[in-house]
N, C-alpha and C positions, 0 to 999 in steps of 0.2 A: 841267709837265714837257714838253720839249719833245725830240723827234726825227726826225732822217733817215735816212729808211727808204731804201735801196739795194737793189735785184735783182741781185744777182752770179752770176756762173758760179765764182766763187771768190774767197776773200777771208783776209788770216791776220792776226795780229799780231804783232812782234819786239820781245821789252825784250833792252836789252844784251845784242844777238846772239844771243841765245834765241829761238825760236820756241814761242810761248806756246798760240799758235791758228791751227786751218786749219780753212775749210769749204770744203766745194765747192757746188753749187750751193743757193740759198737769200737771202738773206736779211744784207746789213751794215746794223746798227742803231746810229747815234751817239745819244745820251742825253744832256740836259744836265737836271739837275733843280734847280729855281728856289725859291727862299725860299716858304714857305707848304706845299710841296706834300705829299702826304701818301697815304697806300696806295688812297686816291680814285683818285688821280692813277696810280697804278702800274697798279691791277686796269683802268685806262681802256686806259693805254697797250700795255698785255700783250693784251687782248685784240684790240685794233686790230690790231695786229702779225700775231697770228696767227692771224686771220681776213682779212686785207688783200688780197684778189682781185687779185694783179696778175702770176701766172702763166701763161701761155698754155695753154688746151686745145687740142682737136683739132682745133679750127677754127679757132686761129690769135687767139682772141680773149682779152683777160686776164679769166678767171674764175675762176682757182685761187687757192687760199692756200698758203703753205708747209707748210703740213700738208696739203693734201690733195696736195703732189707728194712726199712725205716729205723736204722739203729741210731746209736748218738753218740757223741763226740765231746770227750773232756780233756779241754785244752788246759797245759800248764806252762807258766812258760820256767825257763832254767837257764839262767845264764852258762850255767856248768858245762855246757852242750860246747862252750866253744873255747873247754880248757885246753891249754896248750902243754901237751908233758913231756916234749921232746927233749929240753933240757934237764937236768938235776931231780928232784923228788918232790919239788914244791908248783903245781900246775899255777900256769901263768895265764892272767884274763881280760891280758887288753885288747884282744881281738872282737870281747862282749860290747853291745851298744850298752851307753849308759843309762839305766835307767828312764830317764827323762825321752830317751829316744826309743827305747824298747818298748815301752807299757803303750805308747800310743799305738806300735806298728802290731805289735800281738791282739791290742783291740782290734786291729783292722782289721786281721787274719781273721778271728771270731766273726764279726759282721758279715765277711763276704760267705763265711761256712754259713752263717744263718739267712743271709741274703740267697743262698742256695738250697734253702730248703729244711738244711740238717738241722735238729736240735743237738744245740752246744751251752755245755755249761763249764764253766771255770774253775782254776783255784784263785788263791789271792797274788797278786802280782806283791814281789819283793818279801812275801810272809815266811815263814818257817811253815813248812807243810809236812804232814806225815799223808803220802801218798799211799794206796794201797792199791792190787787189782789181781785178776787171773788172766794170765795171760792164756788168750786161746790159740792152741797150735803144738809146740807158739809160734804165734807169728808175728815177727819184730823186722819192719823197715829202717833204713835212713833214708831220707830225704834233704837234698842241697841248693836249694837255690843257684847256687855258686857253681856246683859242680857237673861240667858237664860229661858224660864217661864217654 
């Protein structure tokens, strides 16, 4: 399971001219979850997430979590996350779970961040989304399940 964790001052998502989700400060979470993976992979990435010290305290230093500024957290998921473009020009995606296996393990990620306290709102799983946000910083993680350094 793999994810880009974003520091925003805000961030929302639009399906068909809808606005679906807005947060303000907190936390954009892209999600790509990868063949194999499993609520290992989710209870890993849920916690990362919202223990992830990358909010500034009082001395200017990043120490906080999203939770300890009571920010919030807008999960998307994207299978794109686990294109492969090591070959040729045309990125390859059978590394991505399908659907039927993604949407349940991305709700789960959701649950345990809410099961934690954090308020999380979503985009629409499998939609065409126009995502928007400011990135504050910026400050752009990855995070791997898989990977250990």
């Amino acid at each position: 399971m793999r994810a880009v964790v974003q520091r925003v001052t805000q961030a929302g998502v639009t399906v068909a001219g809808k606005r679906v989700a807005d947060i303000a400060i907190g936390l954009l979470v892209l999600i790509g979850i990868e063949q194999g993976d499993d609520h290992k992979d989710a209870a890993y990435l849920a916690e990362k997430i919202a223990g992830l010290r990358i909010f500034e305290d009082a001395a200017g230093k990043m120490n906080l979590s999203v939770a300890a500024i009571q920010g919030e957290v807008l999960v998307v998921s994207q299978f794109t996350l686990l294109a492969d473009c090591r070959k040729g020009r045309r990125p390859g995606f059978s590394h991505a779970a399908p659907p039927e296996l993604a949407e349940p393990l991305c709700d789960h990620v959701v649950a345990l961040l809410k099961g934690s306290g954090v308020k999380v709102q979503t985009g629409v799983f499998r939609a065409d989304m126009a995502v928007d946000l400011v990135n504050d910083g910026p400050v752009t993680m990855l995070i791997d399940s898989r990977k250990l350094l």
